[in-house]
Every structure is written in C-alpha cells, then in structure tokens.
N, C-alpha and C positions, 0 to 999 in steps of 0.2 A: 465504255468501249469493249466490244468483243475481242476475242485472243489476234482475228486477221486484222482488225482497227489498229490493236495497236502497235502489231507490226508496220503497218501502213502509215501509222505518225511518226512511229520512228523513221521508218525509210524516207519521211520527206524531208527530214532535217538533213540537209546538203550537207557534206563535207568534202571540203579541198585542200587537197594537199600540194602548195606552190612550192617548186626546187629552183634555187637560186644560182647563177652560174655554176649548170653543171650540164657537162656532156649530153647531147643526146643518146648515146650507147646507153650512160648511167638511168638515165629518165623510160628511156623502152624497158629497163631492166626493171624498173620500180614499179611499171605500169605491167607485165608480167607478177612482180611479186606482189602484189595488192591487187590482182584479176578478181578475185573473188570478196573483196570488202564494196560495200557502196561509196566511191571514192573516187573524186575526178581528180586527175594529176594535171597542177598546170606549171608551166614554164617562165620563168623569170631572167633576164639578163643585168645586172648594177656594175656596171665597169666600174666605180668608185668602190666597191665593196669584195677585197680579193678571197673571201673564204667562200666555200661552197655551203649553204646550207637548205633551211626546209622551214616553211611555216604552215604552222594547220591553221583551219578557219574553217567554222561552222557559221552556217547562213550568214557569211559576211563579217562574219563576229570572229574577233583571234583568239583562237586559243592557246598558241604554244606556237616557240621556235625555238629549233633542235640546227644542231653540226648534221652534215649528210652520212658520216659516219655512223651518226644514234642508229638510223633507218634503212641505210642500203647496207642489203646483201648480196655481196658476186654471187652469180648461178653456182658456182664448186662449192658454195658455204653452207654445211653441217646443218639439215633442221635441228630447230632445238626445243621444242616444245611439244608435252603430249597430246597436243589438238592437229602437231602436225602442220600447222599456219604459224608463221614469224611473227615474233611477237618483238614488239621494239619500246622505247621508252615511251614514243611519240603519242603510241596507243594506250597508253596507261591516264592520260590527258582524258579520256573519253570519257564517259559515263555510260554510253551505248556503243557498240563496235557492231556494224551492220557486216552480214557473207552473203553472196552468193553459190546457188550451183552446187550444195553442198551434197557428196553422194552420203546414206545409208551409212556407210563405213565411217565417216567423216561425223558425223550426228550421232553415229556411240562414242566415237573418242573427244569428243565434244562434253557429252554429258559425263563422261568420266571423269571430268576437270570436276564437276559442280559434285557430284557423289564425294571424290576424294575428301572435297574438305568438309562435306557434311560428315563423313566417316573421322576426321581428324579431330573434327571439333564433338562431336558424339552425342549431343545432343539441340533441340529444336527442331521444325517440320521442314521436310523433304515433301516435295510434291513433282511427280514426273506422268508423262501422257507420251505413251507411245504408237500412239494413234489405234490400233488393235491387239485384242486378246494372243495371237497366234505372233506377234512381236513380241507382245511384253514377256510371254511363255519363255522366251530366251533368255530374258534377266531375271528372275524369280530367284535364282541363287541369288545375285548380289544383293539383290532387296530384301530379301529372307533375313538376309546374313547384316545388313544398315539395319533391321527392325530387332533382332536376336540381340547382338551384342553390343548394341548404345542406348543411351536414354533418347534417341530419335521416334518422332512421332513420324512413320513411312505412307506416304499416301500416293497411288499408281491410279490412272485413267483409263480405259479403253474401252473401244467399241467392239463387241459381235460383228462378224461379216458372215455370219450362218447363222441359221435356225436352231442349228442344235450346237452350239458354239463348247469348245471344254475349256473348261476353268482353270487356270494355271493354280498350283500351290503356289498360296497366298498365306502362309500362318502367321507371318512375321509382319504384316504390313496389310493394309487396308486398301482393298481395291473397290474403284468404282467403277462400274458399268455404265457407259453413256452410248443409248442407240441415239447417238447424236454426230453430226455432218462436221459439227468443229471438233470434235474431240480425233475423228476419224483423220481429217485431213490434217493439224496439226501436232507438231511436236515439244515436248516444253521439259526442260527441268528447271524446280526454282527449289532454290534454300534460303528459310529467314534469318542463318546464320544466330539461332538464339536469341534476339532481339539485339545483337550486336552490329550496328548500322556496317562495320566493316568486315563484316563475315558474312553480307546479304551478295546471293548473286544467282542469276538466272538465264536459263539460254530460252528463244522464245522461234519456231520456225516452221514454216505451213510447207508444205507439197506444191508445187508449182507444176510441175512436169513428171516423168516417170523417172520414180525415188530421185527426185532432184528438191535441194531443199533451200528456200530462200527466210531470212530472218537475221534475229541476231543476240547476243550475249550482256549481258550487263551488270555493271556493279552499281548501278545507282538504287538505293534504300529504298526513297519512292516508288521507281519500277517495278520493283520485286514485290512490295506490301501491297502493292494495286496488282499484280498477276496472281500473286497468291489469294488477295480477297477476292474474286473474281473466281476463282477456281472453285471457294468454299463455296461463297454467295451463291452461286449458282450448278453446282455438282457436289456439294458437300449436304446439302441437309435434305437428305431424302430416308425412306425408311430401310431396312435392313431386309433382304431376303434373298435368297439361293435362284429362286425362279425367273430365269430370263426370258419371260413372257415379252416378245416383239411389241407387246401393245405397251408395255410401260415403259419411258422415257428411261428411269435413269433406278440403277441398284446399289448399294454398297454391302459386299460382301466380305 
C-alpha cells in the first residue's frame, strides 16, 4: 500500500461511538468535541439501565465501555493535551485514532507529540516528511538538535518545488529528496521506538484542501514497522549526491 492507501484503510474502519441515556445537550456537545476524529455518534435510550454511559465499536465489533464521565467535556473545560485535541480513556482503546481538517498549526503540535518521546527515549529511527524543502527549513534546528544529542538515527523527506530549490542545514540528520507527488502531498512522522513495541508511534496525513490535513496517529507496532518499511523500501536506498538534477527521482543528502 502506498502512504494515501493506507490512510484510506485506515479511514474505512468505521468507528462508533454509542451514548447511552444521555441528554441531547450532552451528545451535540460530544459531537462538536470529536468534530474532527472519523467518528459517528450514535444515540441510545435503556430505561432499565440508570447510569449514563458510552460504548465504542469498530465495524460492529465492541471494543470498550466507559461511564460518560471518562469522555464528556463541558465546552468551559481546560484543553489538556499538547496536540491540543482531548484525549480521553475511551481513545486509548484504539490502535488507530483517525482527524480530520487538521490546519498546518495543528500537524506541527501533532508531530511534537511523536519527536518528544523519540527525544525522551534517545535512541532508534525517527522518520518525518514534511512534504517540501522550504517546510522542513523551519525544523532543521529541532532535527539537528534529535540527531546532535541522542543515539537517534534522524531521517527527513521532502520535495523541491523549484529548480533551484536551497537546501536546508541538514548536518545532524539525513535528508531525502523526493521529486515525488506522495512525498509532496503527504505528511508523516513515525518512531520505531527502539524495537520497543510500546514506544512505536506514528502520525500519517495527506493534503486534502488548502493546508487542510486529513489522516491519523497510531500506536499500533504493525502500522508503524509497515510505514517505516515503506518509507526505506522505497525512498531510502538510493545513491548519495548534492545535485538536485529535476530528471532524478529521488537524492539523499
């Protein structure tokens, strides 16, 4: 599967989140605070059942029920996460967490989650695509700074959108040049966490609209070792050279 495939697999795995005897107020409120996950909200009423709660279900398969409490947040209540999106118990259930709409701002404090704990843990491969040269140029300190001071192996993507395109300092980390339409449209960080299945995690997100960004985040081992080999397999073993000659696909510099 290509990088857009396999956001496309992921996005077909339906997820529903059914509330059980609970307010309408409460349910518009939930369906505003999950606006931007791939998430149908549906509605339940159990006269025989007096608590209020919440069951998730992927393609019809259950995965988890939660109190309404785990999940709802009144509109007055404190984000609390660096992504900036509420994070609740319910989604820790997941292996895939699908967004939509996500602006530019929202997709760096995104990947700041996944850098953090590659930077915490300090060593195994980081791999990020910031779609073009003249993006990435804006992060070259942080990346500099994950390949400088850990045993992290740093690896960056991006596409030229000019003929005479300038090269961001890169001393600390390994960039690859791809005059390539997926590297351009899409956005990715992924960390193998070491070979430590619970340190693997990866954000995966294409361009849909203008800097509008659709995709999603994952702690599943599988997902991350098949985004990472996919990135190698195919933009990793090329030869070495400076010259960003239009005719040659792909450089690492």
């Amino acid at each position: 599967m290509s990088l857009r495939e396999l956001i496309a697999d992921i996005e077909a795995r339906t997820m529903t989140l059914t509330v059980v005897n609970t307010p309408d107020s409460v349910v518009d409120d939930l369906r505003e605070q999950y606006e931007d996950r791939h998430l149908t909200i549906d509605t339940r009423t159990l006269p025989e059942e007096p608590e209020q709660f919440a069951i998730l279900s992927r393609e019809d398969a259950f995965v988890t029920a939660v109190s309404l409490d785990d999940i709802y947040r009144p509109p007055a209540a404190e984000q609390s996460t660096a992504t900036g999106v509420e994070r609740s118990p319910i989604l820790d259930h997941l292996d895939e967490t699908l967004f939509t709409s996500y602006s530019i701002e929202e997709m760096f404090m995104a990947s700041r989650e996944i850098e953090d704990r590659a930077w915490r843990i300090g060593s195994g491969e980081l791999h990020a695509g910031f779609q073009t040269l003249s993006v990435l140029d804006g992060q070259t300190d942080a990346y500099n700074q994950l390949g400088e001071h850990t045993a992290l192996s740093v690896h960056t993507y991006a596409a030229p959108v000019s003929d005479s395109p300038m090269v961001p300092d890169h001393e600390h980390f390994t960039l690859h040049i791809e005059h390539n339409d997926e590297i351009q449209k899409t956005w990715f960080v992924a960390y193998d966490g070491d070979g430590v299945d619970e340190n693997m995690c990866a954000l995966l997100a294409e361009e849909r609209g203008d800097r509008e960004f659709y995709g999603f985040w994952t702690y599943d081992p599988k997902t991350v070792e098949y985004l990472i080999g996919y990135l190698k397999g195919n933009y990793g073993d090329v030869g070495s050279t400076a010259d960003l000659d239009a005719d040659e696909d792909s450089h690492v510099v």
